[in-house]
C-alpha positions, 0 to 999 in steps of 0.5 A: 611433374614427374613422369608417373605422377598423377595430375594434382587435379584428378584428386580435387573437385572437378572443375574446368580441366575436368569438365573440358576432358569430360567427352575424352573420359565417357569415350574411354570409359566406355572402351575400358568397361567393355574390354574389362567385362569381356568373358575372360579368356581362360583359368587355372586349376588353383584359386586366384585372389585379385587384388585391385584397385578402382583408380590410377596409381597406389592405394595399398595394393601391394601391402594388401596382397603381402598381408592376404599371403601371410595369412595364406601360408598360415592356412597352408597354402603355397601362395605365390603372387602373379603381377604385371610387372609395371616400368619393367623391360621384361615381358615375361612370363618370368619368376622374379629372382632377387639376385638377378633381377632388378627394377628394370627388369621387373618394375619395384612392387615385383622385387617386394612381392618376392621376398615374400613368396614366388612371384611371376611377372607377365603381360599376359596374366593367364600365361603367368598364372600357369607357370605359377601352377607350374612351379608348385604354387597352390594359391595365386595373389594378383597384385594388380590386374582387376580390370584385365579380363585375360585370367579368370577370379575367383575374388576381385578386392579392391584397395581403396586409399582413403584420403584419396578415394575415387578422385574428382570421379571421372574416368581418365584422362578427366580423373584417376578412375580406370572405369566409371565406378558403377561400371567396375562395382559390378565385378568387386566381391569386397571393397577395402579401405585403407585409412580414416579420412573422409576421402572415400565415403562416396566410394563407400556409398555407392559400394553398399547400393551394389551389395557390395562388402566394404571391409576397413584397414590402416596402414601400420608403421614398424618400429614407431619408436626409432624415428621420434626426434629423429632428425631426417631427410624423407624421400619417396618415389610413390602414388602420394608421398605426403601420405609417408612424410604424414606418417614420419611426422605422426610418430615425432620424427623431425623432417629437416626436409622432403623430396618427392618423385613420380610413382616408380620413379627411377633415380638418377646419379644427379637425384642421388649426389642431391639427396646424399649432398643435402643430408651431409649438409643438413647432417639429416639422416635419409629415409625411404619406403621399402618400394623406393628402396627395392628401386635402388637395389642393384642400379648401378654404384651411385644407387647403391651408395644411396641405399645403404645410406638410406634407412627404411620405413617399413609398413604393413596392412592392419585390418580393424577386423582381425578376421578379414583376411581369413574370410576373404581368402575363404570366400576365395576357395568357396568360389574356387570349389564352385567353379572346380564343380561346375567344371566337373559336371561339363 
């Protein structure tokens, strides 16, 4: 098992390895819930979306937070995106800049952040946020950062996978929850799921008796048609790789094989001669998501020689109700305008 990769049984019914962790999960649980409804520690003069996630790993955060800047900027904002800067050596606060940094630098979901507007990568989310304010940001996305209770939200949604939902439902290390589901539901103003499966009808469930909105999207593929028939050789380094060969297959392509790392994997000069050595030998053409793509940018020759011999499958958040962004980023700047106010009459 890679180093990121989450353990297989966290998403299957919970059964002996569950149960035998189960008093280790309650106690870190617990821990976990107390730090994360802590009053947080300070605020900034803009509105702050924070887009999250109930479970370890991915589930669609980052195309999220990519789509809610988009439909910012068309409201006439200046978004700019605050993250952690998860597998990253710099601590920040720092503005992510493309032709300086690379992936270990500031972690890969950072480098995708930043093509599309000023990114901030920092440990300390309220440190982050004001040099966001600072460099003329008037909206801050959070990709990441729900259960740190350091920066005050103005919006908490929470991304969840559909597929994959809230595991076997323990908190880690018996499952994948940060925090006991309830526990984190408290502090959720909206729930998104990303797919069709069943896989979260629990999630959904329990979301509705807390009040909470649950709001549905897919996750679309770009230019469909380029990989029907297509004889490749698909690689990834995410939360699931199945859900990207899925995909692959889903439009036709023709996946001579398949190789998957851990989430944020970082890959090596023997990862790069196997993947270029078997595509040769297969005569397969290679493939890889924009995350794992970012990851080889700027890493050294043999990276780079991997890059440019890999083509990009590019996807993008698509909301069933094409109003979702817009009332979210709206329930955003209402809250923001309620706490501007309360402010005011201190």
């Amino acid at each position: 098992m890679a180093v990121n990769e989450t353990p297989p049984f966290w998403f299957e019914k919970a059964g002996p390895k569950a149960w035998l962790l189960w008093p280790l999960s309650w106690m870190y649980s617990r821990a976990a819930a107390l730090k994360m409804h802590a009053k947080p520690s300070g605020s900034v003069d803009v509105p702050v979306l924070c887009i999250g996630n109930f479970v370890a790993g991915g589930g669609g955060k980052t195309p999220t937070a990519l789509a809610m800047a988009k439909q910012v900027t068309e409201m006439g904002y200046n978004p700019g995106f605050l993250s952690r800067g998860y597998g990253g050596r710099i601590s920040g606060p720092a503005q992510v800049e493309l032709d300086k940094h690379n992936a270990h630098d500031v972690g890969d979901e950072p480098l995708l952040l930043a093509r599309a507007a000023p990114t901030v990568i920092s440990s300390d989310r309220l440190t982050g946020a004001r040099k966001l304010v600072e460099i003329g940001v008037d909206f801050i996305i959070m990709d990441d950062g729900f259960q740190n209770p350091r920066l005050l939200k103005d919006y908490n949604l929470v991304v969840v996978d559909a597929k994959r939902g809230a595991g076997n439902g323990f908190a880690m290390p018996a499952g994948p929850l940060r925090v006991n589901l309830k526990d984190q539901l408290r502090l959720a103003d909206g729930v998104l799921i990303i797919g069709q499966q069943d896989g979260a009808v629990s999630v959904v469930r329990q979301a509705a008796k807390s009040g909470c909105p649950v709001y549905q999207a897919d996750m679309k593929m770009l230019d469909k048609a380029k990989w029907k028939g297509k004889w490749v050789l698909a690689y990834a380094g995410i939360a699931d790789p199945s859900k990207f060969f899925d995909g692959l297959r889903s439009v036709g392509a023709d996946l001579a094989q398949i190789k998957s790392f851990g989430d944020h994997h970082f890959f090596t000069r023997d990862d790069v001669t196997e993947l270029l050595d078997r595509a040769k030998l297969m005569k397969a053409q290679l493939v890889t998501t924009t995350k794992d793509f970012v990851r080889l940018m700027g890493m050294g020759e043999a990276a780079e020689r991997l890059a440019k011999a890999s083509e990009i499958v590019k996807i993008e958040v698509v909301f069933e109700n094409p109003q979702t962004a817009e009332l979210v980023i709206n329930k955003t700047l209402a809250e923001f305008e309620k706490r501007q106010l309360a402010a005011n009459k201190l």
